[in-house]
C-alpha atoms as one frame of an Amber mdcrd trajectory, in Angstrom:
protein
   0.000   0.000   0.000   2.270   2.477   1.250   4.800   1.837  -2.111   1.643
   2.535  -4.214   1.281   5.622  -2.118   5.198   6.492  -3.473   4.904   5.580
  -6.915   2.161   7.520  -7.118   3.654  10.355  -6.154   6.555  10.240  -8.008
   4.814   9.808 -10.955   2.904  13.200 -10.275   6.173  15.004  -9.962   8.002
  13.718 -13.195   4.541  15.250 -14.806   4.890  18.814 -12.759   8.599  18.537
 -13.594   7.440  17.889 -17.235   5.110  20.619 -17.288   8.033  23.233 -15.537
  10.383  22.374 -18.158   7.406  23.289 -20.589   7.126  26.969 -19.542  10.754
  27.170 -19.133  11.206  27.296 -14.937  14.584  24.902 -14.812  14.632  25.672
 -11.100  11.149  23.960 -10.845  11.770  21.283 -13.068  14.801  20.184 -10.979
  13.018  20.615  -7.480  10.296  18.764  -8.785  12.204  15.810 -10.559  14.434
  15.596  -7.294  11.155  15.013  -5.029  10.304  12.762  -8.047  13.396  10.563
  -7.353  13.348  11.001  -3.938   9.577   9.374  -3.756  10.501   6.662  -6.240
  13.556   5.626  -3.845  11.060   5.503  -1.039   8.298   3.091  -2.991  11.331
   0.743  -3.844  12.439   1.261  -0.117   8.942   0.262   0.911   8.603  -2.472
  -1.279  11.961  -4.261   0.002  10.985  -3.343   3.812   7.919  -5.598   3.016
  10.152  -8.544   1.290  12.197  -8.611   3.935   9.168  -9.123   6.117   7.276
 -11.257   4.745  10.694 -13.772   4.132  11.797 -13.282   7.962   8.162 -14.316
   8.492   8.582 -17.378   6.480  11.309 -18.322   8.418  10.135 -18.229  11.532
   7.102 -20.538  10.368   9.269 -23.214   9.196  11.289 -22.812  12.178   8.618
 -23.538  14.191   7.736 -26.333  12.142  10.713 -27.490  12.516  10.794 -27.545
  16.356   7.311 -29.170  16.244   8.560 -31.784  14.441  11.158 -33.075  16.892
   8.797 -33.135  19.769
């Protein structure tokens, strides 16, 4: 959810940054395709936060499946 959230976003600001470069405001353009990057670094940071999760959380299942299974 929260990468969505960050995609999202960037995407918004490579179109503002688009439309700054359009009427000719570099400064804009380059704020706004910064934030850009900046939110697309936080989806993909969001994204691996929730891989990481999800395998840790696979790995304490089969540990305890493994425990189970000596008792």
């Amino acid at each position: 959810m929260t990468e969505r959230v960050w995609i999202i976003l960037a995407g918004a600001m490579v179109f503002v940054s688009g439309t700054f470069v359009w009427r000719n405001n570099m400064s804009g353009a380059f704020v706004t395709a910064t934030l850009g990057a900046v939110a697309w670094f936080l989806s993909y940071r969001a994204q691996m936060r929730a891989k990481l999760a999800a395998a840790e959380e696979e790995s304490n299942e089969q540990e305890a499946d493994e425990e189970s299974d000596e008792n």
